[in-house]
C-alpha positions in Angstrom: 19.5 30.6 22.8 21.3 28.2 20.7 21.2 29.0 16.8 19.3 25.7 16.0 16.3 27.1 18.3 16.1 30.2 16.2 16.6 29.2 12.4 13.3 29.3 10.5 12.7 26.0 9.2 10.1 25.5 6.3 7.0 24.6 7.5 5.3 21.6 4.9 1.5 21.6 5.5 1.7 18.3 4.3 4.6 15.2 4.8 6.3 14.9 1.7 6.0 16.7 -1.9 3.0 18.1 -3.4 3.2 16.2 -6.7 3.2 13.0 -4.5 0.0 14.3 -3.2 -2.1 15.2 -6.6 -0.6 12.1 -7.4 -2.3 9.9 -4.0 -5.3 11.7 -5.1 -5.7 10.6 -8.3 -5.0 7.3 -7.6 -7.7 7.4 -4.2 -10.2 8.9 -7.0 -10.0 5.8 -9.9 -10.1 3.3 -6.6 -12.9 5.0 -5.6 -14.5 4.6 -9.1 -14.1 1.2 -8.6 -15.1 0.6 -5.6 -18.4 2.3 -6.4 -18.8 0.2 -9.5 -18.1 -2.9 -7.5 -20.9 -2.3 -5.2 -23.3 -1.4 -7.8 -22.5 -4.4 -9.3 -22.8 -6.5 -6.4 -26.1 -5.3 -5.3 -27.8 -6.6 -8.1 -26.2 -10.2 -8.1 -26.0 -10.4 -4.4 -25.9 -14.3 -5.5 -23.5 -14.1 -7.4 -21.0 -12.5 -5.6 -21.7 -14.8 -2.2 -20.8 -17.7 -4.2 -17.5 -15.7 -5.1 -16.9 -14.5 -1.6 -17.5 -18.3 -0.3 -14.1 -19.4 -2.6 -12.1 -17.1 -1.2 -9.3 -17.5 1.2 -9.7 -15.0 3.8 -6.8 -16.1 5.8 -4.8 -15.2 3.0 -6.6 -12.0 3.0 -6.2 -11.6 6.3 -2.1 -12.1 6.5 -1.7 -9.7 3.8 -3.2 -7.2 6.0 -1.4 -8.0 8.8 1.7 -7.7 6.7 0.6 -4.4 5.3 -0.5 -2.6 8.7 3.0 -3.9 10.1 4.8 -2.7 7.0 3.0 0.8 7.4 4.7 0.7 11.1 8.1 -0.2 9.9 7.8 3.3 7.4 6.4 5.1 9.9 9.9 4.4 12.6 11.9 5.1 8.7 9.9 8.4 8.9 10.8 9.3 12.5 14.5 8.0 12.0 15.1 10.1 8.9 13.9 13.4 11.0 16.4 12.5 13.9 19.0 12.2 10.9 19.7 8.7 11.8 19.7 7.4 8.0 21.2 3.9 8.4 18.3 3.4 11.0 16.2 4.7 8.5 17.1 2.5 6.4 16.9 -0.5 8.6 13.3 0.0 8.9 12.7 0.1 5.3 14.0 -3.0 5.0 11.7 -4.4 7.5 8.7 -2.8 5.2 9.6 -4.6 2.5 10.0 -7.8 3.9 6.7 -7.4 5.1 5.8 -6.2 1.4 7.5 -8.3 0.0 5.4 -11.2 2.2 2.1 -9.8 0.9 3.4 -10.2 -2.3 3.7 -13.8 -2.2 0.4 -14.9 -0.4 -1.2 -12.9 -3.4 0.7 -14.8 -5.7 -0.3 -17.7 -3.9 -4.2 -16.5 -4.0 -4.0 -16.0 -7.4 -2.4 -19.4 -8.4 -4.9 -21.7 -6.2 -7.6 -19.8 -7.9 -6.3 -20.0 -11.6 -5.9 -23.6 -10.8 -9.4 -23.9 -9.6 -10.3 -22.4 -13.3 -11.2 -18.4 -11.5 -10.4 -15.9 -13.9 -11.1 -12.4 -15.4 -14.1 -14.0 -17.7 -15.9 -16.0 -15.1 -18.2 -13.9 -13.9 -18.7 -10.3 -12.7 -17.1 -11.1 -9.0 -14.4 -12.9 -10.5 -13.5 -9.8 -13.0 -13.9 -7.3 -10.3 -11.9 -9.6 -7.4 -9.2 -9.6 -10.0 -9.0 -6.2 -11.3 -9.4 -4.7 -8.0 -6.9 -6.9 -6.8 -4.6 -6.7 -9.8 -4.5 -2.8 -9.8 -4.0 -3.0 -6.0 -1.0 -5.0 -6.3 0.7 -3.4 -9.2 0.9 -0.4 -6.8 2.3 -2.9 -4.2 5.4 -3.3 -6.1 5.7 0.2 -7.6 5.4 1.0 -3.8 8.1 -1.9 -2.9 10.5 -0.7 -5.9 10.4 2.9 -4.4 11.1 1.7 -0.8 13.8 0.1 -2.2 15.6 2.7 -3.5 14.8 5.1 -0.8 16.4 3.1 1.7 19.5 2.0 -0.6 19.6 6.3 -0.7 19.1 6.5 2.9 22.0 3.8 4.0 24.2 6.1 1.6 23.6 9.7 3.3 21.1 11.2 0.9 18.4 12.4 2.6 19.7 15.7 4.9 17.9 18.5 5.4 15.1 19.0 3.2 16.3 15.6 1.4 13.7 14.2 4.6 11.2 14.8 1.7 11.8 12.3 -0.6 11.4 10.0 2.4 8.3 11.4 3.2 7.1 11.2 -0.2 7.7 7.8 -0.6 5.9 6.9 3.3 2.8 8.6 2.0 2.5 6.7 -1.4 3.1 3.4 1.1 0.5 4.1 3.7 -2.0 4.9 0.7 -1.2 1.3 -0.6 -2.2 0.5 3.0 -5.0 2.3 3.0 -6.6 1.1 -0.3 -6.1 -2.7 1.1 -8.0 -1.7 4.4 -10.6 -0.9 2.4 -10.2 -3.4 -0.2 -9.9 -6.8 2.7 -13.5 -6.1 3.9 -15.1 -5.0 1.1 -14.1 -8.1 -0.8 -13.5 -10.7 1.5 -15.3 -9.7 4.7 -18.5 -8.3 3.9 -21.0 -10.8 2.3 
């Protein structure tokens, strides 16, 4: 038997580094929080928040998902690249998750001028101060997410990540696909379900 076949190797329960997890959770936790809060909210101005949903573009909504779900894909190959120690492909996957980031970050922009133009904003009413904080908080963590992919993959392209190094590359696809995750359940809950 060859040597590789009989080294231990550390066994992670989970991808990627602890703190990254407590870290997830947290942040799952205060989404949840307001996700709750929304639908409180929204169950007693059902009104309200159909004349809200009715202004918003859901085909914007909708590309951004697309982009996101794709994006998730693109980490996903990074993941499996990284753990075949293939780094520059690694890399070259990353960089097709940002692009796709980076494309959900300008239909938001987008979103958020044609509604500032149409006079939307924080104070409007309770949809409009939930669409935009949810939203807001949702894509702060999209560019935290894109800065980090960023410098994973400018890491990756260089030869940092061998051996246990695969971590880091982990970490940073779990923090992504909880980005994901939140805007799954952000899209239908703000611009699906009325």
């Amino acid at each position: 038997m060859s040597h590789s076949l009989t080294s231990p190797r550390t066994v992670h329960p989970l991808p990627g580094d602890l703190v990254v997890w407590i870290f997830i959770l947290a942040e799952l936790t205060v989404f949840s929080i307001f996700f709750i809060a929304y639908a409180f909210v929204r169950l007693n101005h059902p009104d309200l928040f159909a004349q809200g949903f009715a202004h918003l573009n859901r085909t914007a909504g909708a590309i951004n998902t697309l982009a996101l779900i794709t994006s998730s894909y693109f980490v996903v190959r990074a993941v499996i690249d990284i753990h075949q120690d293939n780094p520059k492909g690694c890399s070259r996957w990353l960089n097709r998750a940002i692009l796709m980031g980076a494309i959900y970050v300008v239909v938001k922009l987008w979103e958020y001028y044609e509604a500032f133009s149409a006079g939307y904003g924080l104070s409007t009413n309770a949809f409009y101060m939930f669409y935009f904080l949810l939203t807001f908080f949702h894509f702060f963590h999209v560019l935290l997410g894109l800065l980090v992919l960023i410098l994973i993959s400018r890491n990756a392209r260089r030869g940092r990540y061998q051996g246990e190094g695969v971590v880091v590359v982990e970490s940073g696809a779990c923090y992504w696909h909880m980005i994901d995750l939140l805007w799954i359940i952000l899209f239908p809950l703000v611009y699906v379900l009325n």
